[in-house]
C-alpha positions in Angstrom: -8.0 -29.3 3.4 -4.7 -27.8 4.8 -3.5 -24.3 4.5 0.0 -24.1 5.3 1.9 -20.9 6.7 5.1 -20.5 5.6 7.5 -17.8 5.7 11.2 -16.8 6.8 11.8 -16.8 11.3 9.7 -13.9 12.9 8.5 -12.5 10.0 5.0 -13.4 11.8 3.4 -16.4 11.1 2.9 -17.4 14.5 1.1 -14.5 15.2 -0.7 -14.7 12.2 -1.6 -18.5 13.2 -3.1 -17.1 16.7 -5.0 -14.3 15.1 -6.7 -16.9 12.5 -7.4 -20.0 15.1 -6.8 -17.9 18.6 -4.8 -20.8 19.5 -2.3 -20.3 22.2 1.3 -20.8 20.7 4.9 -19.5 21.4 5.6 -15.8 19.5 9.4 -14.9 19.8 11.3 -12.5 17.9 14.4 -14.8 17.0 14.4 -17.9 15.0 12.8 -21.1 15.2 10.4 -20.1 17.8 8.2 -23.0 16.2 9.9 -26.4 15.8 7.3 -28.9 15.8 4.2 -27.5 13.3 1.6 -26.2 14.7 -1.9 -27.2 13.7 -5.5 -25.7 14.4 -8.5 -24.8 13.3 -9.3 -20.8 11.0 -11.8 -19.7 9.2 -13.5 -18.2 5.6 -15.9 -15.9 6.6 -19.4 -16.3 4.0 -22.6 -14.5 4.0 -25.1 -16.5 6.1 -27.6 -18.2 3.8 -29.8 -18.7 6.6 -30.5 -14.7 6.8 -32.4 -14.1 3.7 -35.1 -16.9 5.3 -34.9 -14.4 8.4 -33.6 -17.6 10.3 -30.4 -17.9 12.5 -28.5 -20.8 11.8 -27.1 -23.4 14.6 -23.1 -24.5 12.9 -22.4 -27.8 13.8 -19.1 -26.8 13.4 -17.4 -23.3 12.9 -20.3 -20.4 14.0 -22.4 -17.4 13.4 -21.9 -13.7 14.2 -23.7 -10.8 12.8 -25.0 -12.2 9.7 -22.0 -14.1 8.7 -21.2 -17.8 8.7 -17.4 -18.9 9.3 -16.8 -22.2 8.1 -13.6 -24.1 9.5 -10.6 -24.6 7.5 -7.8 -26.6 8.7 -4.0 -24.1 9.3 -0.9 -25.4 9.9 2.2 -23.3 11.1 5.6 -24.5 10.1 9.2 -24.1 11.4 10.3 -20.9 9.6 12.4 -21.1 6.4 16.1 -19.8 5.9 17.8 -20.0 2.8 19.5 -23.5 2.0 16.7 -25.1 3.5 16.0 -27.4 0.0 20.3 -28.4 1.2 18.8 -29.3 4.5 19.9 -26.1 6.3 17.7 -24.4 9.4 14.7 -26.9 9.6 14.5 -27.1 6.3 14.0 -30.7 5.8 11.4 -30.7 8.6 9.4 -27.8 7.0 9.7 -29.5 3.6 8.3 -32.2 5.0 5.6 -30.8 6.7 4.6 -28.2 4.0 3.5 -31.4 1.8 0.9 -32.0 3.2 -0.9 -28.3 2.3 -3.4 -27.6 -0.2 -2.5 -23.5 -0.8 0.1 -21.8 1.0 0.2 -18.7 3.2 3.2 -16.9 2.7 4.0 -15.0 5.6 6.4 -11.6 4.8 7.4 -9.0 6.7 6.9 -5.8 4.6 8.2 -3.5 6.8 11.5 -4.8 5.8 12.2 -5.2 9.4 14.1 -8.6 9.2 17.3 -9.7 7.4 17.0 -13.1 5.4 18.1 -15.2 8.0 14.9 -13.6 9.7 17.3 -11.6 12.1 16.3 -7.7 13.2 17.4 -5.2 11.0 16.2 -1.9 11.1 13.0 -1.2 9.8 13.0 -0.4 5.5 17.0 -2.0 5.4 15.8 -5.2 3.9 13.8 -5.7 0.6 10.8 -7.6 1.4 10.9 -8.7 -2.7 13.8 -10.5 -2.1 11.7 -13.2 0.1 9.2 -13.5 -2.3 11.7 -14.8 -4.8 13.6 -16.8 -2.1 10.6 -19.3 -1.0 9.8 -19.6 -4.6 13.4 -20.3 -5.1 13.6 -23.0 -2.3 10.6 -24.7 -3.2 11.6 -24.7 -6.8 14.7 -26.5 -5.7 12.7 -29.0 -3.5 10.5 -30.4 -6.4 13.8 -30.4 -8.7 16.0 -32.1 -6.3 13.5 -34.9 -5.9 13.2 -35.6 -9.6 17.2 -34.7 -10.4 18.0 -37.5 -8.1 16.4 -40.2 -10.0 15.9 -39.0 -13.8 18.6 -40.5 -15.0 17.4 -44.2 -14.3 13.6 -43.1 -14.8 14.5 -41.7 -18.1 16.0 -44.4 -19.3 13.5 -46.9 -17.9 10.9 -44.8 -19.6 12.6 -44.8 -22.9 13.7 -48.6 -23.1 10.0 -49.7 -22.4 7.9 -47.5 -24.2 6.0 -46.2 -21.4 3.8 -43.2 -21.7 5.5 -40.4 -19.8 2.4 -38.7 -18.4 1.9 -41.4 -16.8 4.8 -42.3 -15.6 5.5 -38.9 -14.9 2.2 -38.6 -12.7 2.9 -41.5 -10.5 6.5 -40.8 -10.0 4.8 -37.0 -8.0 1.8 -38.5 -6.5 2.8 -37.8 -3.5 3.2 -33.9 -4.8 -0.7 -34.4 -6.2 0.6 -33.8 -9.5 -2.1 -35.7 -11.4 -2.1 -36.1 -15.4 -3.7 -33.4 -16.2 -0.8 -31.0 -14.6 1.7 -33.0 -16.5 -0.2 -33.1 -19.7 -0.7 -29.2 -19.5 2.8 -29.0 -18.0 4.7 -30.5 -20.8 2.6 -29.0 -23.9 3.4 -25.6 -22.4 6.8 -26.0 -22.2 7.4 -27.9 -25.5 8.3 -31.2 -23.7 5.7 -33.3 -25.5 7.5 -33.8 -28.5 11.0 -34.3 -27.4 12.8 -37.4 -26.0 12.3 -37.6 -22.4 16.4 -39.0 -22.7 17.1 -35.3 -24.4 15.2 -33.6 -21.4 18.0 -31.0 -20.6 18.6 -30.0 -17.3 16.9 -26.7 -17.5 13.8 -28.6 -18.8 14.1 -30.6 -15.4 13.5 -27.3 -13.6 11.5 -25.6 -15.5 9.1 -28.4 -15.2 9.4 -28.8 -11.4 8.3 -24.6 -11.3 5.5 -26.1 -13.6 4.7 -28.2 -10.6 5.4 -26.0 -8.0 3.4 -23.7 -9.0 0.0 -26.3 -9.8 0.4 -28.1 -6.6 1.0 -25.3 -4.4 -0.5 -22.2 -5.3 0.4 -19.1 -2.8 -1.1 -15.9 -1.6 1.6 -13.2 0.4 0.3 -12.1 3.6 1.9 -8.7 3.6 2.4 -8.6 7.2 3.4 -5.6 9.6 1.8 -3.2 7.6 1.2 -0.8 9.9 4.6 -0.3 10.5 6.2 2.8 9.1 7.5 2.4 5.6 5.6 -0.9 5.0 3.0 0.9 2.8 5.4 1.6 0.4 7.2 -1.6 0.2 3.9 -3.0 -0.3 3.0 -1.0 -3.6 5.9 -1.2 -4.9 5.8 -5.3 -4.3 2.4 -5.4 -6.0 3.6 -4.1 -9.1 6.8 -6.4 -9.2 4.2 -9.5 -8.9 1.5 -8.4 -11.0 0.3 -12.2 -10.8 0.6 -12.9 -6.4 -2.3 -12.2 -4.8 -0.9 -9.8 -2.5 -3.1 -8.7 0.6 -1.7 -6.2 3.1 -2.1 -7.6 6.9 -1.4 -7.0 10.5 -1.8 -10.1 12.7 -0.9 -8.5 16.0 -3.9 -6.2 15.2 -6.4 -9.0 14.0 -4.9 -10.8 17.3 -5.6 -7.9 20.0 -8.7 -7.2 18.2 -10.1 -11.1 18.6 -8.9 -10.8 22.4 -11.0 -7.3 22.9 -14.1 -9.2 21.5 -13.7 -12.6 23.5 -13.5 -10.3 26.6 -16.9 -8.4 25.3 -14.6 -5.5 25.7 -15.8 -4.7 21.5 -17.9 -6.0 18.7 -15.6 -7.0 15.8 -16.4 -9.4 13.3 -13.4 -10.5 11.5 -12.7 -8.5 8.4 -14.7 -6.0 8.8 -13.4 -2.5 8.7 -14.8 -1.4 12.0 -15.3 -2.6 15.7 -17.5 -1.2 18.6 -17.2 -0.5 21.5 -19.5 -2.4 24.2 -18.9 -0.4 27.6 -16.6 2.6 27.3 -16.2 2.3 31.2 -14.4 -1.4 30.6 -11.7 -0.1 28.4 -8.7 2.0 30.2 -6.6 4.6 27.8 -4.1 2.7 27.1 -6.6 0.1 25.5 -8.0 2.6 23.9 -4.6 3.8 22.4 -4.2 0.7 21.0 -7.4 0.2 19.4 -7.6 3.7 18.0 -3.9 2.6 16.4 -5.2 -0.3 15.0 -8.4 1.8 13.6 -5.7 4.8 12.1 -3.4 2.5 10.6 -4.8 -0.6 9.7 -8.9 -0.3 9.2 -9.1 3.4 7.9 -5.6 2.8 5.4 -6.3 -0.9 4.1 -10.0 -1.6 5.1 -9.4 -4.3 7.4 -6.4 -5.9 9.2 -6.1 -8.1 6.4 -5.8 -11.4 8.2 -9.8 -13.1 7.1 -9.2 -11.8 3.8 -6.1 -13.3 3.4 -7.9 -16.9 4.5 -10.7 -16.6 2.1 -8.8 -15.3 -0.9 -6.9 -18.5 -0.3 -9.3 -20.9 -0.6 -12.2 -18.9 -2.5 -9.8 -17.4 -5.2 -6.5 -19.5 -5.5 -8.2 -22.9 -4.5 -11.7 -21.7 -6.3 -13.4 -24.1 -3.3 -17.2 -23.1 -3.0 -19.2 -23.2 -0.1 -22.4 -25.7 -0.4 -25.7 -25.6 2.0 -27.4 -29.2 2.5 -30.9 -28.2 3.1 -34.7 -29.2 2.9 -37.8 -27.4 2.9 -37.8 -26.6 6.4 -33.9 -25.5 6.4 -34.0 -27.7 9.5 -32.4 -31.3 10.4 -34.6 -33.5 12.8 -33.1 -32.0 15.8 -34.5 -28.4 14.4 -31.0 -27.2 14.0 -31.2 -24.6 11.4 -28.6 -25.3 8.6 -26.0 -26.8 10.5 -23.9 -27.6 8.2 -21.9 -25.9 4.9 -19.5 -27.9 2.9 -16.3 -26.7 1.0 -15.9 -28.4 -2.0 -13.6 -28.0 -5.4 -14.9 -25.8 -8.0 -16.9 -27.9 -11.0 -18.8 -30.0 -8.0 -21.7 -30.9 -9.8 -25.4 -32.2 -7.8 -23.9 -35.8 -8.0 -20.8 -35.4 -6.7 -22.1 -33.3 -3.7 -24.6 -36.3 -3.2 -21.5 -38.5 -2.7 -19.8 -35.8 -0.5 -22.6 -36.5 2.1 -23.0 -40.0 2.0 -22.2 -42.7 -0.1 -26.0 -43.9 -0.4 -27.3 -40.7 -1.3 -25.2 -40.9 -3.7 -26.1 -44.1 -5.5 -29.3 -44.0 -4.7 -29.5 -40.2 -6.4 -33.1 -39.1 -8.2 -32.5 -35.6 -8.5 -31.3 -32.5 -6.6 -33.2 -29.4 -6.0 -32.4 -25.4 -5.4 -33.5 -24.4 -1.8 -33.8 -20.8 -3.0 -35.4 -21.4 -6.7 -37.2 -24.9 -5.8 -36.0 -25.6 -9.6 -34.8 -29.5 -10.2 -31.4 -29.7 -10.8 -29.7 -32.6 -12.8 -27.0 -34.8 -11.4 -24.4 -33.7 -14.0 -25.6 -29.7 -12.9 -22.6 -27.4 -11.3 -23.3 -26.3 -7.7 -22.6 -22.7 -7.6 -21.1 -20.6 -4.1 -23.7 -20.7 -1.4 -25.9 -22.9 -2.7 -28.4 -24.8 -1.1 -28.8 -28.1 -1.9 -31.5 -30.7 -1.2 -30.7 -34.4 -2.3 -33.7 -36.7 -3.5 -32.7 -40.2 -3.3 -34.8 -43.7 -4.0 -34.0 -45.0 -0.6 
């Protein structure tokens, strides 16, 4: 799965990149600092279920830290977004481009209000962060409607002349979008579509079904960035209320960044999105480190709870993908090599025992008897719906 982070030039997705994959990549405060997308490897942070077997797991991939499993998820940064950028303008065809290939998005916004919409410095509270809410929803809106606009005429009329059923055709025609027939199904009831003429389809049905779309196909969560920054708190309640139906979580990557760095160099012990760090040697840490982390403590931790950045990830994938993290596991929690559940699967909400069996291996899951609950040792049926944190064992015939 891809999480794509998108956003308007230095509003700071960059940063917020390096705080979720401590990846080393360029952080400028003009526009375009990243051309070419940057990919690398973040995080959802889950409760360990290895703990409540007093047993400390070994993570094939991803790793453990105080009681809490973080299970890789796959982040790409693209080239920042101007407006026009559906016409082409900025890198706009580039981003659109490289934005397809992302599950949930990550929108990036500075709510300090700190950046014009070009994603030039203005001074801090001059610019309504709002306004680029609606502008990437405006931009993407016009991407999915500009690729269908293009070509209805003939596919209408192709449609129409041979009879051919227009979920369908409609589905295959955005594949590429992963619009299945489902979305269009649901998409054209709700909007009244299914009973008229695809030939009669007005141009304001044309968009309104590409929002439809948009809005299926790439669901997005606003990383409220810069909170700490004076004014920002403000901006960001006032945003909340004006979209009651964003998830809307107020951030600080430079924070989540510097506090990351601190624990790599054993300086503190911070566990991502937690609300608290400590510190390991007070003799290690000079005042002006110590400035800096009680800033990050006064304005970020004691205001919002946490710098916002882990939270952001796992609402992302937990809430607006509804993924669910899945244990493989045996009696003896343990693979041959003793490695103590090493490995956790994210998989689509409504996975049932079956399709989990398939997720492994192929031969598990034809060869599928039964599955059982690690926790319960209750059998469960192949058609049964795995629930967060399982833990799974798969009984096969071979």
């Amino acid at each position: 799965m891809f999480v794509g982070l998108v956003g308007k030039p230095s509003a700071g997705k960059s940063t917020f990149f390096k705080a979720a994959t401590l990846m080393n990549v360029d952080t400028a405060n003009y526009p375009f600092t990243t051309i070419k997308p940057n990919s690398g490897v973040g995080f959802v942070k889950i409760k360990s279920a290895a703990v409540e077997f007093d047993k400390v797991p070994n993570p094939r991939e991803g790793y453990f830290k105080d009681g809490w499993r973080f299970v890789p998820i796959q982040v790409l940064d693209v080239a920042g977004l101007v407006p026009g950028a559906h016409e082409g303008k900025g890198m706009g065809n580039q981003f659109l481009s490289d934005l397809n290939q992302a599950d949930v998005l990550i929108h990036v916004v500075d709510v300090s209000g700190s950046l014009n919409e070009k994603g030039e410095q203005v001074d801090a509270g001059s610019h309504d962060p709002a306004k680029d809410v609606r502008f990437l929803e405006h931009e993407l809106d016009m991407w999915y409607y500009q690729i269908f606009q293009k070509i209805f005429k003939k596919f209408s009329n192709t449609v129409n002349q041979q009879k051919e059923d227009i979920v369908k055709a409609i589905a295959k025609q955005f594949s590429g979008l992963r619009v299945t027939e489902d979305i269009v199904k649901d998409a054209l009831k709700n909007l009244g579509l299914d009973d008229k003429q695809i030939i009669k389809w007005e141009d304001s049905d044309l968009k309104k079904l590409m929002q439809y779309f948009r809005i299926r196909t790439k669901p997005i969560i606003i990383a409220a960035n810069k909170a700490d920054v004076p004014g920002a708190k403000e901006n960001f309640d006032r945003i909340k209320k004006e979209f009651p139906n964003y998830i809307i979580i107020p951030c600080s990557a430079e924070s989540e960044f510097a506090l990351k760095g601190a624990d790599k160099a054993q300086l503190i012990n911070y566990v991502p999105g937690e609300s608290d760090f400590k510190i390991s040697d007070e003799t290690k840490i000079n005042d002006k480190q110590k400035q800096g982390l009680n800033f990050i403590k006064e304005k970020m931790l004691d205001i919002y709870g946490s710098t916002g950045v882990q939270d952001v990830c796992n609402k992302a994938i937990f809430e607006l993908l509804k993924y669910v993290a899945i244990f493989p596991a045996g009696d003896k929690l343990a693979d041959s090599d003793g490695n103590v559940l090493p490995d956790c699967f994210l998989l689509p909400e409504g996975t049932t025992a079956l399709s989990f069996a398939y997720s492994l291996h192929t031969d598990l899951g034809d060869n599928f008897v039964r599955a059982v609950d690690i926790r319960t040792k209750q059998s469960m049926k192949k058609d049964q719906l795995l629930k967060h944190r399982d833990m799974v064992e798969i009984l096969h015939s071979k």
